[in-house]
PAZAPA-4460 file (N, C-alpha, C; in steps of 0.05 Angstrom, whole numbers, plus 32768, in hexadecimal, padded with zeros to 4 digits):
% residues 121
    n_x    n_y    n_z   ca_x   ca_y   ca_z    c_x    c_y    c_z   seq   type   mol
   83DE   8B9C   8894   83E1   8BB5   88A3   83D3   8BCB   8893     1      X     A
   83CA   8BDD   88A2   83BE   8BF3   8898   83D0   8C0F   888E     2      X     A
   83BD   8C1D   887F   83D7   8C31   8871   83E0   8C3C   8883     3      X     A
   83DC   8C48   88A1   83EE   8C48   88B2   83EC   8C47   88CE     4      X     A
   83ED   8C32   88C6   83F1   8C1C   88DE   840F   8C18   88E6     5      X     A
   8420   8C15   88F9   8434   8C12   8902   843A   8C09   891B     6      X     A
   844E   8BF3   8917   8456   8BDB   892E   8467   8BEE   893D     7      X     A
   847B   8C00   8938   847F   8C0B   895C   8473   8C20   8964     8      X     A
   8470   8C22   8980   8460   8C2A   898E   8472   8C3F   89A4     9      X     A
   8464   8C52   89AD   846D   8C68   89C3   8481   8C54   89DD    10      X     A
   8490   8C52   89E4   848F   8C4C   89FE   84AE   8C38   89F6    11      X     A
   84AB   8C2F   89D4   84C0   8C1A   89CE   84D5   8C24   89D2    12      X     A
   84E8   8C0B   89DB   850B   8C18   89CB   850E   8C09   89B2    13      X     A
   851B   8C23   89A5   8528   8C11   898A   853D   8C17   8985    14      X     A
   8547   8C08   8972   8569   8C16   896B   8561   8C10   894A    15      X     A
   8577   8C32   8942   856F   8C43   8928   8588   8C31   891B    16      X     A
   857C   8C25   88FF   8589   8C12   88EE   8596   8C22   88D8    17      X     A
   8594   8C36   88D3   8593   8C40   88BA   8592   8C68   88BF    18      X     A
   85A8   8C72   88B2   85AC   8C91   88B1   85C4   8C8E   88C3    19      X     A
   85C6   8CB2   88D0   85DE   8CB5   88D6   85DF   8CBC   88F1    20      X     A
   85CB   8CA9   890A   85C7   8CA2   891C   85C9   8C86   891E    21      X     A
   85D0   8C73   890C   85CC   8C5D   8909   85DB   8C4A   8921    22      X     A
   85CF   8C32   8930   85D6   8C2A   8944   85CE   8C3A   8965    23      X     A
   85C8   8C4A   895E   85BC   8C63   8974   85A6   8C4A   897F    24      X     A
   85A1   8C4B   899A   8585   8C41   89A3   8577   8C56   89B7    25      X     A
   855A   8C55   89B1   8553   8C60   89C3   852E   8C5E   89C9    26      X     A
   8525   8C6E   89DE   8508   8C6E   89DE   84FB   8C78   89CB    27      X     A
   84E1   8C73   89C1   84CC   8C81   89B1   84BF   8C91   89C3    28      X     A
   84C5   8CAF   89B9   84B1   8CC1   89CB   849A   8CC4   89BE    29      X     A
   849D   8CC2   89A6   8480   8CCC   8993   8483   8CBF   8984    30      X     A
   8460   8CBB   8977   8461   8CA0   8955   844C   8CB5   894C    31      X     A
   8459   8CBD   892F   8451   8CD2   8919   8441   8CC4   890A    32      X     A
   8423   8CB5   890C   8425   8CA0   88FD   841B   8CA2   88E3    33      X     A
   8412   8CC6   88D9   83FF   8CCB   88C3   841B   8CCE   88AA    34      X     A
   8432   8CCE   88BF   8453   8CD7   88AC   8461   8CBF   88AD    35      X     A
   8455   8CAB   88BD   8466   8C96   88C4   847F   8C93   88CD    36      X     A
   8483   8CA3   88E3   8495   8CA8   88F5   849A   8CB2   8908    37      X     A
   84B5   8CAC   8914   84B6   8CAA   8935   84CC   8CBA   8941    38      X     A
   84BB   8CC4   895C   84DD   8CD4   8961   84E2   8CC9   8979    39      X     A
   8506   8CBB   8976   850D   8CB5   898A   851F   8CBC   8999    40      X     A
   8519   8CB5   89B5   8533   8CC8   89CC   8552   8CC8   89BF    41      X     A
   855F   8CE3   89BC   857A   8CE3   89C0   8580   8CE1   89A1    42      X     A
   856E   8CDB   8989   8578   8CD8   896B   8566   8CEA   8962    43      X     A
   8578   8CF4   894A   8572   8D00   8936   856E   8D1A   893E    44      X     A
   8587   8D22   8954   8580   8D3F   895C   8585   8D57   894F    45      X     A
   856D   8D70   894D   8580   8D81   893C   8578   8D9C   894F    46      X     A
   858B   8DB1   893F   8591   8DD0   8954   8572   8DDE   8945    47      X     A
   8567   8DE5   8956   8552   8DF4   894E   854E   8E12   8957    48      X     A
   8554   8E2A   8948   8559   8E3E   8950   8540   8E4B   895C    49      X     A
   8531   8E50   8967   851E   8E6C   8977   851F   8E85   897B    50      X     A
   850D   8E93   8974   850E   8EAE   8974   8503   8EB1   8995    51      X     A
   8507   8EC9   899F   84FE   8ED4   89B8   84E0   8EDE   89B1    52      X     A
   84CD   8ED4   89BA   84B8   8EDE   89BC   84A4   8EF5   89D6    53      X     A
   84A8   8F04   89D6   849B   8F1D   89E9   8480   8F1C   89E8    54      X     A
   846F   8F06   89F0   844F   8F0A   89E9   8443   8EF2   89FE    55      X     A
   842C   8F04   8A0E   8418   8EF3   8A13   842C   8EF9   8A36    56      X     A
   8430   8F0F   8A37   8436   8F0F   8A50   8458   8EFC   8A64    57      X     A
   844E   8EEE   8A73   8469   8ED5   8A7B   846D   8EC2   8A6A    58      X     A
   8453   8EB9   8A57   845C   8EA7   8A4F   846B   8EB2   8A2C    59      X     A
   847C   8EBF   8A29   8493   8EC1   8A16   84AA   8EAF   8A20    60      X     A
   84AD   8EA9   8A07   84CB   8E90   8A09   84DE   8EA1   8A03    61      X     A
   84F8   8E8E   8A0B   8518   8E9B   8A08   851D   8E90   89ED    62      X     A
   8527   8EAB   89E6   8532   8EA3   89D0   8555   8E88   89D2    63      X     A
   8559   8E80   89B6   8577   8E79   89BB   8577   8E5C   899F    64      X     A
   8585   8E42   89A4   8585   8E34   899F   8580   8E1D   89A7    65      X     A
   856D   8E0E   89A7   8562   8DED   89B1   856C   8DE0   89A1    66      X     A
   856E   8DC5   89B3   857B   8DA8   89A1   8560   8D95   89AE    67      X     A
   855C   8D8F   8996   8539   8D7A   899C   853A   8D65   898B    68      X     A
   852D   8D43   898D   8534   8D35   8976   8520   8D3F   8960    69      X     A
   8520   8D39   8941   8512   8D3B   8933   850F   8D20   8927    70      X     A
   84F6   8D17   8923   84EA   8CFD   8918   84F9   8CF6   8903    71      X     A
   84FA   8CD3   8906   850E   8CC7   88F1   84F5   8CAD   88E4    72      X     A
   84F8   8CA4   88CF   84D1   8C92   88C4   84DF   8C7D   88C9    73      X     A
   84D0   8C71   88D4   84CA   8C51   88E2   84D8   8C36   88DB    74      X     A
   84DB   8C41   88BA   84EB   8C2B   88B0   8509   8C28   88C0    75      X     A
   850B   8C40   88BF   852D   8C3F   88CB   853A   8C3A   88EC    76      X     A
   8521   8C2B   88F7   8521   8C28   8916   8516   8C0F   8912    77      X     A
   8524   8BFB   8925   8515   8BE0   892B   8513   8BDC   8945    78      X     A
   8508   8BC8   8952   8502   8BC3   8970   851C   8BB8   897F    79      X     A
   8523   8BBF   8994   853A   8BB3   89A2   8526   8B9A   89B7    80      X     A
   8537   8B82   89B6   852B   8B6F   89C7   853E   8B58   89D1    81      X     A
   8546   8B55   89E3   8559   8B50   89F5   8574   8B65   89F1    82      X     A
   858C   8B52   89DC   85A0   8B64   89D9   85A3   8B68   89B9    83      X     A
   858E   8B5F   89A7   858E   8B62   8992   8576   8B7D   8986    84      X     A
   856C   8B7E   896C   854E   8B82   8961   8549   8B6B   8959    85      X     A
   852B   8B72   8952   8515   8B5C   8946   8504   8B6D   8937    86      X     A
   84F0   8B5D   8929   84DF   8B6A   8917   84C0   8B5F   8927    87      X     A
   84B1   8B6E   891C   8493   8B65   8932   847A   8B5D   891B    88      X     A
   8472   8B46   8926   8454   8B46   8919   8444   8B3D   892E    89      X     A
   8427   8B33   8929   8412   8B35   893A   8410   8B18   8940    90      X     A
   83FB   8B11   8955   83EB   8AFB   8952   83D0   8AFC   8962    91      X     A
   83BC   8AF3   895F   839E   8AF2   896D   83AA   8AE1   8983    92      X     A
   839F   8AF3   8996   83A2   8ADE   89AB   8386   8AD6   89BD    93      X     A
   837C   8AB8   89C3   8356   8AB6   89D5   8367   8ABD   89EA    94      X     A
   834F   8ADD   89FE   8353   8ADF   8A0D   832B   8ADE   8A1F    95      X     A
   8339   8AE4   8A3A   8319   8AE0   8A4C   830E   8AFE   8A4B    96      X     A
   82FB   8B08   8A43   82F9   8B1C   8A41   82DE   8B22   8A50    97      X     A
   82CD   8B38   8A65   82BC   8B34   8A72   82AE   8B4F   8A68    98      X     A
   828C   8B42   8A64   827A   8B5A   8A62   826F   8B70   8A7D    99      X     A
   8268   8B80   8A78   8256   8B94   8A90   8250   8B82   8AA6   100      X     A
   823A   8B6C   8A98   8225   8B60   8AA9   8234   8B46   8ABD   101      X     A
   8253   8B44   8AAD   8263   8B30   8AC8   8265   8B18   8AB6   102      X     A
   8251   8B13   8AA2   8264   8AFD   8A97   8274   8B03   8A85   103      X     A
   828B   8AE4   8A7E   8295   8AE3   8A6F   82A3   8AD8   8A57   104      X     A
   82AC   8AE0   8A3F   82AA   8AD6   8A26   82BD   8ACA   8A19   105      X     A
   82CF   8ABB   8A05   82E6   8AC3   8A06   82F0   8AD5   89E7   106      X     A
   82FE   8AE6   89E4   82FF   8AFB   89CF   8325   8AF7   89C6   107      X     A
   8321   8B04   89B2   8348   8AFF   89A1   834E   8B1F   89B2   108      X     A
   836A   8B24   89AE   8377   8B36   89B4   8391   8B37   899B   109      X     A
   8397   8B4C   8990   83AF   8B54   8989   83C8   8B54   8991   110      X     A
   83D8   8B3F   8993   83F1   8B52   89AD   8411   8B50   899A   111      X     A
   841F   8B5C   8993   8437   8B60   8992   8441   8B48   898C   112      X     A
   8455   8B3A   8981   846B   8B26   8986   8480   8B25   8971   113      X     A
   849D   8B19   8981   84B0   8B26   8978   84B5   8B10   895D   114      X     A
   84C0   8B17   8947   84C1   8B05   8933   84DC   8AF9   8937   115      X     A
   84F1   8AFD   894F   84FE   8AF0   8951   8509   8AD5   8960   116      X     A
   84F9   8AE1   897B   84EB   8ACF   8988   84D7   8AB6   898D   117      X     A
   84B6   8ACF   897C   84A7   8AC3   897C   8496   8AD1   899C   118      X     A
   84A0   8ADC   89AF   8496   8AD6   89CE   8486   8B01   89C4   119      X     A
   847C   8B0B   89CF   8461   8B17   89DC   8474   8B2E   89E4   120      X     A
   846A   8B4B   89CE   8481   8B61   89DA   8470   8B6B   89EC   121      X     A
***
């Protein structure tokens, strides 16, 4: 793996193994990947205060207090897959792959699989 490179991805659920969300599951809305980490729905929420801003015409915000998640690093989230987690590594997979001109070749692909399983996330 590359220095940062990272197996989950936008779109996953995972459930948070570790801190004081721990057992929490939820979606990946965002992958931080230069910080190596992820923020997921519903954890790691915190109050974030705002000032009232008067500028730029309508578009000034209300002031007050937001509750938004703040990113938790990657280590501390694993993949949910059936009713458990799993851990993920890769495998090449020959697939048919077609050029411009109509024919075609056959080429590897990258795809996901679960290390508990074994089966194609």
């Amino acid at each position: 793996m590359g220095k940062h490179s990272m197996k989950i991805k936008k779109g996953d659920t995972v459930k948070v193994i570790a801190g004081k969300d721990k057992g929490a599951e939820g979606k990946v809305i965002v992958v931080l990947r230069e910080e190596q980490r992820v923020v997921v729905e519903g954890v790691n929420r915190v109050k974030k205060h705002t000032k009232v801003v008067q500028q730029g015409g309508r578009a000034g915000t209300t002031g007050g207090i937001i509750t938004t998640e703040a990113p938790i690093h990657v280590s501390n989230v694993m993949l949910v897959e059936g009713n458990g987690v799993t851990r993920l590594g890769y495998r090449r997979e020959e697939v048919q792959k077609r050029r411009p001109d109509g024919s075609t070749y056959t080429g590897t692909r990258s795809v996901r699989v679960s290390r508990r399983t074994g089966k194609e996330v």
